[in-house]
N, C-alpha and C positions, 0 to 999 in steps of 0.2 A: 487560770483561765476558766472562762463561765460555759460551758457549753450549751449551746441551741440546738435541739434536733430538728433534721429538717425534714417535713413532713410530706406524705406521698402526695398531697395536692396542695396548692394553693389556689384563693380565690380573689378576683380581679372581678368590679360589679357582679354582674350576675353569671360568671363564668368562670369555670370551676377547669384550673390546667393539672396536669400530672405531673411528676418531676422523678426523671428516671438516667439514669448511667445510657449512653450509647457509645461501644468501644468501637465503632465506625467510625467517632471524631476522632483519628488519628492524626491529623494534619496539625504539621506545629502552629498554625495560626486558630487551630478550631478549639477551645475553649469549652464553649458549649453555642444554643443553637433555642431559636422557640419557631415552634409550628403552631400560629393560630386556627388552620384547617381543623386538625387534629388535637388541638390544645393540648399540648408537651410542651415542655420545658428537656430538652435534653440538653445532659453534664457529660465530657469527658472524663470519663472515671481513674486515666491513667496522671493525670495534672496535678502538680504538690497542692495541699487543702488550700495555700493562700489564692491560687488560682482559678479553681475552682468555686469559694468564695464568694471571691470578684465574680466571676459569669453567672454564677445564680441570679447576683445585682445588679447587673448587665443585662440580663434577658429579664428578670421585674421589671426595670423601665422600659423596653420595649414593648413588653405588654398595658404598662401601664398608659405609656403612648398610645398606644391602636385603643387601647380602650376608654382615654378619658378625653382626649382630646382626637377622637374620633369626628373625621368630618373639617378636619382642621390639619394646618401641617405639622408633620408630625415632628416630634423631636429627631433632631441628627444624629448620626452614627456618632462622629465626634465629638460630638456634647455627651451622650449615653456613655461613651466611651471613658472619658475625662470623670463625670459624675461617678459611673460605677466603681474606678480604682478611687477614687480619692475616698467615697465612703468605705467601699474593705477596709482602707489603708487606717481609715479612725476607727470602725468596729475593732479590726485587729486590733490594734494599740491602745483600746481600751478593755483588752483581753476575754471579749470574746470570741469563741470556736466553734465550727458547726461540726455536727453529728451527723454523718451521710449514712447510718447502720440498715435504717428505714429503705434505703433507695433503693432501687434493683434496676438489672439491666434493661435495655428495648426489649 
């Protein structure tokens, strides 16, 4: 396995999110979660890695939606949805792992 750390911010044009654990997403559907107000990216930190994974790449296209195609409709929950497991699904399988050590709580 290759490991990627994943790092306390990313950046989406000129906007710069955080990406942090919030054990508030306790809800078996909450995964994780992005707030453009505040620009977070929040992870459930209790979720096995492949999960967690996935919703990293599930909230990037969200963001990447609100911010490229801003002004325009946006991509659907079920396409976002479908996209993001299917790419985990080949990063996994082509053996890469991310590194959450970086992260920290809300």
């Amino acid at each position: 396995m290759k490991k990627i750390k994943v790092g306390k911010t990313c950046q989406f044009g000129g906007h710069t999110y955080s990406i942090k654990f919030d054990p508030g997403l306790q809800d078996d559907l909450d995964f994780g979660t992005v707030n453009s107000r505040t620009q977070e990216i929040l992870i459930n930190p209790v979720r096995p890695d492949s999960q967690k994974f996935e919703a990293l790449i599930h909230e990037y296209l969200h963001i990447s939606s609100h911010v490229f195609y801003h002004g325009e409709e946006e991509i659907m929950e079920k396409m976002i949805a479908s996209l993001s497991e299917g790419m985990s699904q080949v990063l996994i399988g082509m053996g890469l792992e991310l590194d959450w050590t970086e992260i920290k709580n809300k």
